[in-house]
C-alpha positions as CSV (number, residue, x, y, z in Angstrom):
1,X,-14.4,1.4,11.5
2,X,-11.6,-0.6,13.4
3,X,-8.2,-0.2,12.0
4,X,-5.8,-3.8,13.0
5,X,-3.5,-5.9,12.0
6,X,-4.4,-9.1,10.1
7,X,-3.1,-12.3,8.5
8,X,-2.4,-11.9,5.0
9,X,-5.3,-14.7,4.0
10,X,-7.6,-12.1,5.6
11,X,-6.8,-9.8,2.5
12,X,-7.3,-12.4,-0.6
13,X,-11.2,-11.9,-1.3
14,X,-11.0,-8.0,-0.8
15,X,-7.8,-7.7,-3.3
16,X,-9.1,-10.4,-5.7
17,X,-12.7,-8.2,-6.1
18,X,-10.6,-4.5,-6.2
19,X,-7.3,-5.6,-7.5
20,X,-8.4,-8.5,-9.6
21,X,-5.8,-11.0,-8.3
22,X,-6.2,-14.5,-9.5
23,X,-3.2,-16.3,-8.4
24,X,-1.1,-17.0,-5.8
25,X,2.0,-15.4,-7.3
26,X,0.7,-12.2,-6.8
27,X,0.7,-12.4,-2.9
28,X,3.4,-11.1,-1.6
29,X,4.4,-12.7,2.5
30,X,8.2,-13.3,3.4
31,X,7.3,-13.5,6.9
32,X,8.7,-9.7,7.3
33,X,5.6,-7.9,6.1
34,X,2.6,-6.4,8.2
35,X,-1.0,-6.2,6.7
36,X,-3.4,-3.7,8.1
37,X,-7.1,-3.6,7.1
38,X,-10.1,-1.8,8.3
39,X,-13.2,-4.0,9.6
40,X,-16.9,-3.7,8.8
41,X,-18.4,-5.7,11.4
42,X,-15.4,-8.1,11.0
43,X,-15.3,-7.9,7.5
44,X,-12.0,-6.3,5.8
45,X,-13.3,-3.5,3.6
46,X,-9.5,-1.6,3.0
47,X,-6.7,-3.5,3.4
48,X,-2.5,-2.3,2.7
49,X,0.4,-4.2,3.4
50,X,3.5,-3.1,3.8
51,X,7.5,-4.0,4.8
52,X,11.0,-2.0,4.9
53,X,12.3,-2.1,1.7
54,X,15.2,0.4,0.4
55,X,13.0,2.9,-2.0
56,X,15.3,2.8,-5.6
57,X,14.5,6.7,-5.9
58,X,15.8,7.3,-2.6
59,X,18.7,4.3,-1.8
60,X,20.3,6.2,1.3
61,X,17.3,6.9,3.2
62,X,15.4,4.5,5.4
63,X,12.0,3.3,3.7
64,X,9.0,1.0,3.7
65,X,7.5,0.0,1.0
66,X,3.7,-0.7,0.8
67,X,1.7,-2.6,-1.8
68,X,-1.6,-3.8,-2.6
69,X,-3.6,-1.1,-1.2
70,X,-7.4,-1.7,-2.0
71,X,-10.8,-0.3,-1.2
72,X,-14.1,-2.7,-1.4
73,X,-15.7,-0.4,-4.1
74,X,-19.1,0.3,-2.0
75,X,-16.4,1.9,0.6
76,X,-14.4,4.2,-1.5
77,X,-14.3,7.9,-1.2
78,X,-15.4,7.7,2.6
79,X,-11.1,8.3,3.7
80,X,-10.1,4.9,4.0
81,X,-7.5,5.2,1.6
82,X,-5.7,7.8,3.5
83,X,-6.2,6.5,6.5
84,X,-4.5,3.1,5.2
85,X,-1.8,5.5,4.4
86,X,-1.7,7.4,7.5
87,X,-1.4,4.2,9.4
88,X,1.5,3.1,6.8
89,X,3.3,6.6,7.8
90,X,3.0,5.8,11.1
91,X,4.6,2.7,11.2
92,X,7.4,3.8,9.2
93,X,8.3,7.0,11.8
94,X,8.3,4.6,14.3
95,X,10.8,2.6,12.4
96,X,12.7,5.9,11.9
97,X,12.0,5.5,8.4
98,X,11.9,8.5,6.4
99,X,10.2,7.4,3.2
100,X,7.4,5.3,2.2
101,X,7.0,4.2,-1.2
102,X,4.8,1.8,-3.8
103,X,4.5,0.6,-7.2
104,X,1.3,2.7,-8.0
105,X,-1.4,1.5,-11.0
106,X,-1.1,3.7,-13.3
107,X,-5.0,4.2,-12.5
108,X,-3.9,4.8,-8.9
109,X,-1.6,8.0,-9.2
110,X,-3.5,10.6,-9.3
111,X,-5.1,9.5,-6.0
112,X,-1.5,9.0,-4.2
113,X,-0.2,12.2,-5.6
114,X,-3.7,13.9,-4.1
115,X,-2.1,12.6,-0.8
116,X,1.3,14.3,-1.3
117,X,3.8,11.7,-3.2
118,X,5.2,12.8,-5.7
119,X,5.8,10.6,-8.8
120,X,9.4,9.0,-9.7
121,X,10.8,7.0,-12.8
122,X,8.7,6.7,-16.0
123,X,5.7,4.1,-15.9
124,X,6.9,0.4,-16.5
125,X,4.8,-3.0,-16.4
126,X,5.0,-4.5,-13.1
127,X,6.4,-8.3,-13.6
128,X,4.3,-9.4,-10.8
129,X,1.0,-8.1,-12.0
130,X,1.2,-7.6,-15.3
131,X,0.2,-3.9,-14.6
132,X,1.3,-0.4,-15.5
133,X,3.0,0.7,-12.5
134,X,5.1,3.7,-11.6
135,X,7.0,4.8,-8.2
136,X,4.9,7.2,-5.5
137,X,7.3,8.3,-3.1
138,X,6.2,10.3,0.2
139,X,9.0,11.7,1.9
140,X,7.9,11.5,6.0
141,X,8.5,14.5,8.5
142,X,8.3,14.1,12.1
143,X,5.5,12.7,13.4
């Protein structure tokens, strides 16, 4: 399964199936982002993107911020998941960031807590989405 970067159209059919995005206002590109997926024979069956962004639970520390992480359904449970994350991690140490942060589904926590973050804030509906969302925050050590 090939990890790589990708354009953010690459991204649309697999988050519109997991995530259930129907519009363009919920893709999120100012040009500063990266998008990573993982390829099936050239098809993207896990995709994350992700940007530094200041993490409001940890202002002073250097952050990225990731977002829209999704696994086709016929792929979860294989690792993918944390392996999007790993590759999130890594970009971030190589940034010299020390954080990396989302707005989890509330359907999503347990699974990103499972991977270390721990949870911040109480649960609030996500403007962008409509969603219940709260903050995972993973706090990075050396690399």
């Amino acid at each position: 399964m090939d990890l790589t970067d990708v354009a953010v159209e690459r991204t649309y059919r697999l988050r519109s199936e997991v995530l259930g995005w129907t519009s363009p206002e919920t893709r999120i590109d100012d040009g500063s982002a990266g998008h990573m997926a993982l390829l099936d024979g050239g098809t993207v069956v896990a995709a994350v993107s992700h940007a530094t962004w200041p993490c409001p639970d940890e202002p002073n520390v250097p952050a990225r911020y990731f977002w829209a992480m999704a696994v086709d359904t016929a792929y979860q449970g294989r690792g993918y998941g944390r392996r999007l994350l790993a590759a999130v991690a890594d970009r971030a140490r190589a940034d010299r960031e020390r954080v990396v942060w989302a707005d989890a589904r509330e359907t999503a926590v347990a699974f990103y807590t499972a991977c270390g973050a721990r949870v911040a804030g109480e649960p609030y509906v996500d403007d962008g989405t409509g969603l219940l969302v709260r903050h995972v925050v993973f706090t990075l050590g050396a690399a």
